[in-house]
N, C-alpha and C positions, 0 to 999 in steps of 0.2 A: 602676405604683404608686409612693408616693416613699417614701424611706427617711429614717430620723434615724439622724445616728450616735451610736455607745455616747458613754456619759459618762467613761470612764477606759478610755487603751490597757490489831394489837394485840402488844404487843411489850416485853419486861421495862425497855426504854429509858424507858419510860410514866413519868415519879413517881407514888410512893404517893400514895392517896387520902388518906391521913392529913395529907399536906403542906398540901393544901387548907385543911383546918380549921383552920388558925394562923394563915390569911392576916392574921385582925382582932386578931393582935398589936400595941398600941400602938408605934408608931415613933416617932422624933426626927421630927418632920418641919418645910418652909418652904415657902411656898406665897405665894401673890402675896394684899393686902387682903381681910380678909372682905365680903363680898359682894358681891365683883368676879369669882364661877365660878359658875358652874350647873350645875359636875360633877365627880364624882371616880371615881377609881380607885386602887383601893387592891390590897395583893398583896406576894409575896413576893420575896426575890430566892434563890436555892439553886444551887449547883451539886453535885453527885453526891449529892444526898439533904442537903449540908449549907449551913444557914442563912449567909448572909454578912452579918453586922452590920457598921455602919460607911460603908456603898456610897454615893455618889451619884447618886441616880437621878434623872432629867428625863422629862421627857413632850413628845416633839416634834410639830409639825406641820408636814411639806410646805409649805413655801412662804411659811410665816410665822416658824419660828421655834418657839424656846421657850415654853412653855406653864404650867411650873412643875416643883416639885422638891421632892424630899424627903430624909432621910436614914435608912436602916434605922436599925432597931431591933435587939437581941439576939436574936431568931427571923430576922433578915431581913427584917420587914416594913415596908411604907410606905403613905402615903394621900398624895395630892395634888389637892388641889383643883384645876380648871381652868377658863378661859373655853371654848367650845365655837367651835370653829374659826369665822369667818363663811363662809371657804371651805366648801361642804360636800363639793368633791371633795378636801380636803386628808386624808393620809394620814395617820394619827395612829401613834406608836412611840415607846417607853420604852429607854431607856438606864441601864445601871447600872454604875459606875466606880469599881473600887477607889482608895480616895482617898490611901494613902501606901505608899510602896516597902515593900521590894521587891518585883514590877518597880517600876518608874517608874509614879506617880500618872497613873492613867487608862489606862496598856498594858492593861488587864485591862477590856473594855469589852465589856458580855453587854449583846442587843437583844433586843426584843420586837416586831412590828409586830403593831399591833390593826387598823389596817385604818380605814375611811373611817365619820364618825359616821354613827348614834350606835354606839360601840364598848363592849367588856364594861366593865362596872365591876369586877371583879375580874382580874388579872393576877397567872402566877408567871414570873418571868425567869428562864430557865436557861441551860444551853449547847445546848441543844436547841430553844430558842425562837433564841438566838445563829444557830447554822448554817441554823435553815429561814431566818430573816431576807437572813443573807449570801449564800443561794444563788438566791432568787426574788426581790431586789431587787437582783441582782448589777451590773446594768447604770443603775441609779438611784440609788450609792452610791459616795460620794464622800469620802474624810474623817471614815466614820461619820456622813457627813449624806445622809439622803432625798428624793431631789427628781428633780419629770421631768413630761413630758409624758403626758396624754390623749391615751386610753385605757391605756395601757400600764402608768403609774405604778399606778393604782388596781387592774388586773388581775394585776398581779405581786401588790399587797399581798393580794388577796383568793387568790391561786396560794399563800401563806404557807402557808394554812389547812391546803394537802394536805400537808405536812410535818411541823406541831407544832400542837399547843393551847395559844392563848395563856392560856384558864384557870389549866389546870393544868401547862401548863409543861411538858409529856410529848410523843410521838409521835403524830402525827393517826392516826385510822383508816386516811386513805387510804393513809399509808405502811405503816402495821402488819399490813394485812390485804389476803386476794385481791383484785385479782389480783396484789397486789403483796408484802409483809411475807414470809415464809419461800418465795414463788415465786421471789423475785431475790437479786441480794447487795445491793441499794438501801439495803435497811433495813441490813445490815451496814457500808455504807459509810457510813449515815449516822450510825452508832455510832461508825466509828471518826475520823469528823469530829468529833464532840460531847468523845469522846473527847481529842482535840489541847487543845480550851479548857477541857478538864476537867484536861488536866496543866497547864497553865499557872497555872491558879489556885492548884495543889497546889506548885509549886515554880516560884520565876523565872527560874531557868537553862533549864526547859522551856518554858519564855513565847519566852524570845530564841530560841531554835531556831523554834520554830513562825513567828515573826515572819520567820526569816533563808530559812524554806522558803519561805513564802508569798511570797515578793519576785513579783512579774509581774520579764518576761523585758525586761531591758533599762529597768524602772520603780525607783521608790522604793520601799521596805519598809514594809509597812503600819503603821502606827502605834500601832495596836491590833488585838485577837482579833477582835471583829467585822468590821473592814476585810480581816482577813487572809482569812474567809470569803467576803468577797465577792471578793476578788481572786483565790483557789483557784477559785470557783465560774467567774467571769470570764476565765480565764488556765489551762485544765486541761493545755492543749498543751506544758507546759514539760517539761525535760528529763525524763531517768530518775534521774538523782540529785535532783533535786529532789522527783519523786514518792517516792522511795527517804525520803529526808530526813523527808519529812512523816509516810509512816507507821513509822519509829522513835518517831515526837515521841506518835503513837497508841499507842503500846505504853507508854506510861512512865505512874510513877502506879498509882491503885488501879482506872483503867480504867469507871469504872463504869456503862458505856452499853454493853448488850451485846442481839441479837449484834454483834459489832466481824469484823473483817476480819482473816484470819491470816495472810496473805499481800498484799503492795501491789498497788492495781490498774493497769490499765493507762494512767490520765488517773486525776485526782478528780473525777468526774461524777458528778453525780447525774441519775437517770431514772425517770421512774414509768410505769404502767400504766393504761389506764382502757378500760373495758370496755360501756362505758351500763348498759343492763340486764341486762346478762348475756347475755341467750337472743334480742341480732337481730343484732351485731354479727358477719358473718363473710366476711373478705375485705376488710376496706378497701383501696380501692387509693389516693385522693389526697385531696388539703383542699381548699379554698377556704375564705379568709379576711376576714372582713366586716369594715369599718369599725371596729367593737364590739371585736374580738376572738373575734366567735365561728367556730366551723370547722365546713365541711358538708363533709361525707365521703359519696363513694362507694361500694359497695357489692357486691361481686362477687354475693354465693351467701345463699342462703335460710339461716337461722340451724341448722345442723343439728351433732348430738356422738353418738357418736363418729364420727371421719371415714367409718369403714368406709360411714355409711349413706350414699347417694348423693342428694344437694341437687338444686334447682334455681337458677335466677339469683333474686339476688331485686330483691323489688320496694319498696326504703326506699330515702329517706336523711335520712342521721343527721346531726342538729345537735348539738354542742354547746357550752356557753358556753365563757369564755376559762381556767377551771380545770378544763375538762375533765368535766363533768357533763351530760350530756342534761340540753336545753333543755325546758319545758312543748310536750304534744306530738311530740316528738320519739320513735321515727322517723317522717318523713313517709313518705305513700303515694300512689298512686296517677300522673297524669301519662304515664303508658307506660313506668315504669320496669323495666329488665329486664337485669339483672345486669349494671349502670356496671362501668367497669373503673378508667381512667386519666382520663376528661375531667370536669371540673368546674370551671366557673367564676362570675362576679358581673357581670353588667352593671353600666351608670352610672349604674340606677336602684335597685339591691339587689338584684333578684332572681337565682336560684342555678337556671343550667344544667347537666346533668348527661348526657353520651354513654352510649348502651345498646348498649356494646360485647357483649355479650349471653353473661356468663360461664355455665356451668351443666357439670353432669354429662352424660359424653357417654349417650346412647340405650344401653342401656336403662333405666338408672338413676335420670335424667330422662327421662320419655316423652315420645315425640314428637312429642303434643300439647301439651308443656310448653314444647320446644324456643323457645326466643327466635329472635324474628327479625334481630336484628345490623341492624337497617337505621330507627333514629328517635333523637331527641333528646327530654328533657322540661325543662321550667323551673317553677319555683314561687316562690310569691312568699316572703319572709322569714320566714314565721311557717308556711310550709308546705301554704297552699293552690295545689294545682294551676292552670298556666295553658297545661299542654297536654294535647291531648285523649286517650281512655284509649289511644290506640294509640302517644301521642307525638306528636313530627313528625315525617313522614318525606319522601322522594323524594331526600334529597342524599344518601345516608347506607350507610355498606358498612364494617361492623363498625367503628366511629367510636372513636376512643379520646381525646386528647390535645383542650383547647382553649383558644382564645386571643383575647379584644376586644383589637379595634385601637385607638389613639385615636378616630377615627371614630364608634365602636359597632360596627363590623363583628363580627359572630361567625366564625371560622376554627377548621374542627373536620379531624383526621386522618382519613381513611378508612386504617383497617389495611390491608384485604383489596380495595380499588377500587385501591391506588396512586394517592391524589387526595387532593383535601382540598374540604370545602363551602364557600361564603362564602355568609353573611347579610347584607346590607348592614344597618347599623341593628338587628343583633338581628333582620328581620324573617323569619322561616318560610317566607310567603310567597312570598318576592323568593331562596330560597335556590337555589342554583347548584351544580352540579359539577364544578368543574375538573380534569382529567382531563393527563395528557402532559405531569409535572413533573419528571418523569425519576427518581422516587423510588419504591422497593419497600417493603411496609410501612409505610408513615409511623404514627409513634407521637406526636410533640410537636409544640405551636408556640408560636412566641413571636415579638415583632414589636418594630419601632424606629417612628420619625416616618415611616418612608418604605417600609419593607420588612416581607414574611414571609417568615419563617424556619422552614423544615418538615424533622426529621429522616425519614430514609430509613433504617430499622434492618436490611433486608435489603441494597440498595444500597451502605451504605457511604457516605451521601455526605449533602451537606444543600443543597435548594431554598431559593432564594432569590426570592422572588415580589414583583412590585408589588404596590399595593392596588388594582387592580383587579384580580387573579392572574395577570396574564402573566408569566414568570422575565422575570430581569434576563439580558443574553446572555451571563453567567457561569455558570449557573445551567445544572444543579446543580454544589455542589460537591465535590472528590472524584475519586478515581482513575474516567477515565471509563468500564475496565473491568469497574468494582464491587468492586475489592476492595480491603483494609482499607487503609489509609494513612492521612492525615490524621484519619480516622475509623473506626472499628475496630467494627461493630453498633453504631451510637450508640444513644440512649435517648431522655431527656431537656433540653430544653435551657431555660437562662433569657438573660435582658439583665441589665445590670449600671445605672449610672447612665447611663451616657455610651451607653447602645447596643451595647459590644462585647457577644456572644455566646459563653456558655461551653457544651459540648456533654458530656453525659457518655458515654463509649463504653463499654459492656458487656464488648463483646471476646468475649460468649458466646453472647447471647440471638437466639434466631429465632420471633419473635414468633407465639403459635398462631393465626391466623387465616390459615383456621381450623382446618390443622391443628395437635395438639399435639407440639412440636420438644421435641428436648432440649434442656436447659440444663446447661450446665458449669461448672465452680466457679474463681474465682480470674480472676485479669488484672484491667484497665480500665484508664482513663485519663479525662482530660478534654482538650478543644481549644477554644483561643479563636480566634474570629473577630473581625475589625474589623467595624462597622457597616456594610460595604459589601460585606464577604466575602470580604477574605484572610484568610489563617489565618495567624495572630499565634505560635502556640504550641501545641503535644502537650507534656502532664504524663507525665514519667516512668512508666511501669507501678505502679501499687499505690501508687504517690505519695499520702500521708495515711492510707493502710488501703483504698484503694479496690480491693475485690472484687467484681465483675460492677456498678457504678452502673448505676444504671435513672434516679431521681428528681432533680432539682438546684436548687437553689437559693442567691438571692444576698440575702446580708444588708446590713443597712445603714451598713457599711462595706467593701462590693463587696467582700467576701470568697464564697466558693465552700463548697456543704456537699451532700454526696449519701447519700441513700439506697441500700445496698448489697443487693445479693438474695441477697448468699452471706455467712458467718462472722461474721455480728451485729456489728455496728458501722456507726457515725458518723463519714462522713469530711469533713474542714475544710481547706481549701485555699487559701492566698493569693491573693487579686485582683490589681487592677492597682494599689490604694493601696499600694503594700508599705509604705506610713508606719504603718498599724493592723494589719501584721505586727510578729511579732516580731522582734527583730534577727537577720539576718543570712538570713532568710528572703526569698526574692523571688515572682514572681508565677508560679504556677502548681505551685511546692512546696509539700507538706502542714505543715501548720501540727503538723493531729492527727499522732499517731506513724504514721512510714511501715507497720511492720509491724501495727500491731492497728488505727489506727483509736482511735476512742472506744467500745471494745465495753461491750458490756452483754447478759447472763445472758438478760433479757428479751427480746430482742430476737429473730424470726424473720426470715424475707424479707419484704423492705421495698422498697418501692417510691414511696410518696410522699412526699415533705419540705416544710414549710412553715416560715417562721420569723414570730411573733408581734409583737405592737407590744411585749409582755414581756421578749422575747428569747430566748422560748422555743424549743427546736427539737424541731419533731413529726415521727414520724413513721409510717407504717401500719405494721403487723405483716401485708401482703397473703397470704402464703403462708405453709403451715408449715413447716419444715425436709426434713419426707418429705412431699413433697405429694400424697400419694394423689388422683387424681384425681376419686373420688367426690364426694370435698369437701377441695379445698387450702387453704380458707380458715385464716388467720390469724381471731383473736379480740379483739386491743386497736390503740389508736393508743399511740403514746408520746410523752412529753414528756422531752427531757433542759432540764436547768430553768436558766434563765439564762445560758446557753453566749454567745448571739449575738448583734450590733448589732440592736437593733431595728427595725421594719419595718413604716412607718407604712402605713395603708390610706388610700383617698379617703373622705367623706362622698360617699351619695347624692345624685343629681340630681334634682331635682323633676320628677315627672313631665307633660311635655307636657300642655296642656288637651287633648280630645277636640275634634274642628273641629266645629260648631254644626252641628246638622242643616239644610236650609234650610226656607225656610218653602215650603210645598207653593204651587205655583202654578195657574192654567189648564189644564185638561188640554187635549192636543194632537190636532188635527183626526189621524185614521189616516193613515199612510201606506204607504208600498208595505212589503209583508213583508220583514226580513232575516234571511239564515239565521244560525242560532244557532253560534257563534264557542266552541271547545273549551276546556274550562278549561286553565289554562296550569299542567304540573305543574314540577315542579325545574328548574332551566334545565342544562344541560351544557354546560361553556365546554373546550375545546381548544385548549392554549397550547403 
């Protein structure tokens, strides 16, 4: 996949309903010739419940520019007439700037994004419209100007929505309520962010502080409140005085965004929850991400509460769009699905494969006529019709987990419990094979360059290095060739960067249940980079960024490094090989995030998958719960921490092949001598 890089190295929070009704307060307003707009937006500007008269406010659009402008009125409100973007994927957002010291004319700069037309006609700008803004356009925001590429720019602005209501200028649902509002400190954190541009407005001495917090590490100081959000949002990994700095700045004032945070946390992250419908979500173990922005997720266990009752695997999987909401239809069925665990991927023509690693409750819990077979693949097309049969495919297949298209199209899936891995040539089922004698125990991941696969070995200790026909290279594997930990310590997950080198995440703990189930231990990991070829470049310090037990990995599009932890809730961020989109003084393979916590988060259980969005978003599963009773360990949300990462563009679809013309039926053929009937040819098994 190719990358872009970043553009710059229900809840008392709510406003009253009453604020609404003032909106159609006559204001000062200037606006470009009458009847040269064919639309307005009208609304207020408020910060802590109180009207700001005097503001300048603008209406911008992505990629063109100013659109027009008005000046409050003595309630705060304004009207601006506008031309209606010709772009219709341009992003449309309001600005409002206090127009004379103290601070300095325009430091006080509260945003709005409405999002792509046609957008609401009524808008309130608050500081709570400010922070959803600066943290889901974090990577798109420049100077307090909006601007970026598709998909991504448009899906962050429509990601705004789960934060604030541009209506009314309050708290969106999604933040305010399960599974998120009083289940995390999210919405507390997002209080005492709201909070920072609420004292600023209140006093300019608190402006300069929030400004002199908000610096990025080794950058310029944001110029304004809104820039300073996005640069918090963009930049969480900075010191402890600097987090220390920002929330004193939250405490100052009359505060009035609550609940607020009484204590500083460990990063300024923001992170949500999202849950589909409640009642199928349980177990997600990884993503795959389309073109779009949208994410199909895996699916360990049958949707069952309380854990005590005992599940079976189930039989979904879940789409959803790029804010995090099940797609129409969504969850899909059917295909041979039967408790995915780790593998999912996208062919070059859209459609989403999924490994039936075959999670479930052991016997008797699950009966054993329930029991999964651990031995098939299924695919579906985009919109969620099946395109394998009810059993799956099978013949290559021994508790599959981990998968990965080559350039080619080859499909490369892990066998946990074979010690192998399948190849597809082309995606095709048919033509699949089982490579067998790669010197690897468990393989859990893969990930591949122009020329090689690359298969972790989580019991082994060590990682295969395969041609693309699957013979290893005669380095191969790599790794103590006793098996034990060195270079690699229980690896996990592994990704490629731009250039092909390979980062591995080491667990340090896990012994993969296939299929029986091992303990798991809490604490250690590391990561290892490889060269393209297969030396090993670098081991990260132990717990380097907060890394506890990594399983998932993933590289953003600033080849920086981010894992999913299975232990002490947290998001770890690790310098790649740019260390130019590190922070100073940081180099490649040191954690960016704090070494001790990570980017934790309340929300978060055992985690296993990561993905990063064309938004910059970074998701990730809630696979397991904290106590994973066995009956059912499923986890119940994916997460988003919301604008953290360099974005991470996807390909466009391939047009699909025509179908080869049947021929035209010819002469039938005088008999000849009988030939015996020739055996279907099942999975091939290839020994390398």
């Amino acid at each position: 996949m190719s990358r872009t890089p970043r553009h710059r190295p229900r809840a008392t929070l709510g406003l009253a309903a009453a604020l609404l009704l003032a909106v159609l307060l006559v204001p000062a307003a200037t606006a470009a010739p009458a009847g040269a707009q064919d639309a307005t937006v009208e609304g207020r500007v408020v910060v802590g419940g109180t009207a700001l008269p005097g503001y300048e406010v603008t209406l911008h659009a992505s990629g063109q520019g100013q659109l027009g402008s008005a000046t409050t009125g003595g309630a705060g409100g304004f009207s601006i007439q506008y031309p209606t973007p010709s772009d219709p994927s341009s992003v449309l957002y309001l600005l409002a700037r206090n127009p004379s010291g103290p601070p300095a004319p325009g430091t006080i700069t509260l945003a709005s994004v409405l999002g792509t037309s046609p957008v609401v006609e009524v808008a309130t700008v608050t500081e709570v419209t400010t922070v959803a803004a600066g943290f889901a356009m974090a990577q798109f925001t420049e100077a307090s100007t909006i601007g970026g590429r598709a998909p991504g720019l448009q899906n962050a602005s429509a990601f705004v929505g789960n934060l604030a209501d541009a209506q009314g200028g309050g708290v969106s649902p999604i933040l305010g309520s399960a599974p998120n509002g009083s289940e995390t400190s999210a919405l507390a954190t997002f209080g005492s962010l709201a909070n920072m541009v609420a004292a600023c407005v209140e006093g300019p001495a608190d402006c300069t502080a929030l400004l002199a917090a908000a610096t990025p590490p080794g950058g310029a100081p944001p110029g304004d409140t809104f820039q300073a959000m996005a640069d918090i949002a963009a930049n969480p990994g900075r010191s402890v005085a600097n987090v220390a700095a920002l929330f004193a700045v939250s405490q100052l004032g009359a505060t009035p965004n609550q609940p607020a945070r009484t204590l500083p946390p460990d990063a300024w992250t923001l992170a949500l929850r999202f849950d589909g419908d409640g009642t199928s979500m349980d177990g997600p173990g990884n993503f795959a991400i389309d073109h779009e922005g949208n994410l199909y997720v895996v699916n360990n266990y049958e949707y069952g509460f309380p854990a005590s009752v005992p599940v079976c695997g189930s039989d979904l999987l879940l789409k959803f769009d790029p804010t995090g909401q099940y797609v129409a239809g969504s969850p899909f069925r059917g295909g041979g699905l039967s408790g995915a665990g780790f593998g999912v991927e996208i062919d070059r023509y859209g459609d989403v494969w999924a490994a039936n690693f075959g999670f479930a409750a052991p016997e008797p819990g699950c009966p054993a006529d329930r029991q999964p077979p651990h031995n098939s693949i299924s695919k579906f097309t985009p919109d969620g019709t099946p395109l394998s049969p009810a059993e799956g495919f099978t013949g290559a297949y021994d508790w599959p987990q981990g998968m990965d298209f080559d350039e080619a199209g080859t499909l490369w899936v892990a066998n946990c419990d074979g010690d192998s891995v399948a190849r597809l040539p082309e995606g095709d089922p048919d033509r699949a094979e089982e490579i067998t004698d790669i010197g690897v125990e468990q393989p859990l991941a893969v990930a591949h360059t122009a020329d090689s696969i690359f298969v972790t070995g989580t019991l082994s200790n060590n990682v295969a290095r395969l041609r693309l026909d699957g013979t290893p290279y005669p380095d191969s594997p790599i790794g103590n060739p006793d098996g034990t930990p060195g270079a690699f310590d229980y690896p996990m997950g592994i990704a490629a960067d731009s250039d092909g080198y390979m980062w591995v995440a080491n667990s340090a703990r896990v012994d993969l249940p296939c299929p029986a189930i091992k303990q798991i231990g809490d604490g250690g990991g590391s990561s290892t980079l490889l060269s393209p070829t297969g030396e090993v470049v670098l081991q990260t310090e132990a717990e380097a960024g907060g890394q506890t037990v990594p399983w998932g990995i993933a590289v953003d599009g600033d080849d920086n490094v981010w894992h999913a932890n299975f232990t002490r809730r947290r998001l770890s961020h690790i310098c790649g090989r740019r260390v130019e989109t590190c922070p100073p003084g940081v180099t490649t393979g040191e954690g960016i995030s704090p070494d001790g916590t990570g980017y934790g988060f309340d929300g978060l259980v055992r985690n296993t998958g990561v993905a990063i969005d064309q938004s910059g978003n970074v998701w990730l599963t809630n696979n397991w719960k904290d106590v994973p009773v066995q009956t059912n360990p499923g986890g119940y949300e994916i997460v988003a921490y919301v604008g953290l990462a360099a974005p991470v563009d996807r390909p466009e679809p391939e047009p699909r092949p025509d179908p080869e013309p049947t021929p035209e039926p010819g002469p039938t053929p005088a008999p000849g001598p009988a030939v015996p009937a020739l055996p279907i040819r099942t999975a091939a098994r290839f020994t390398g």
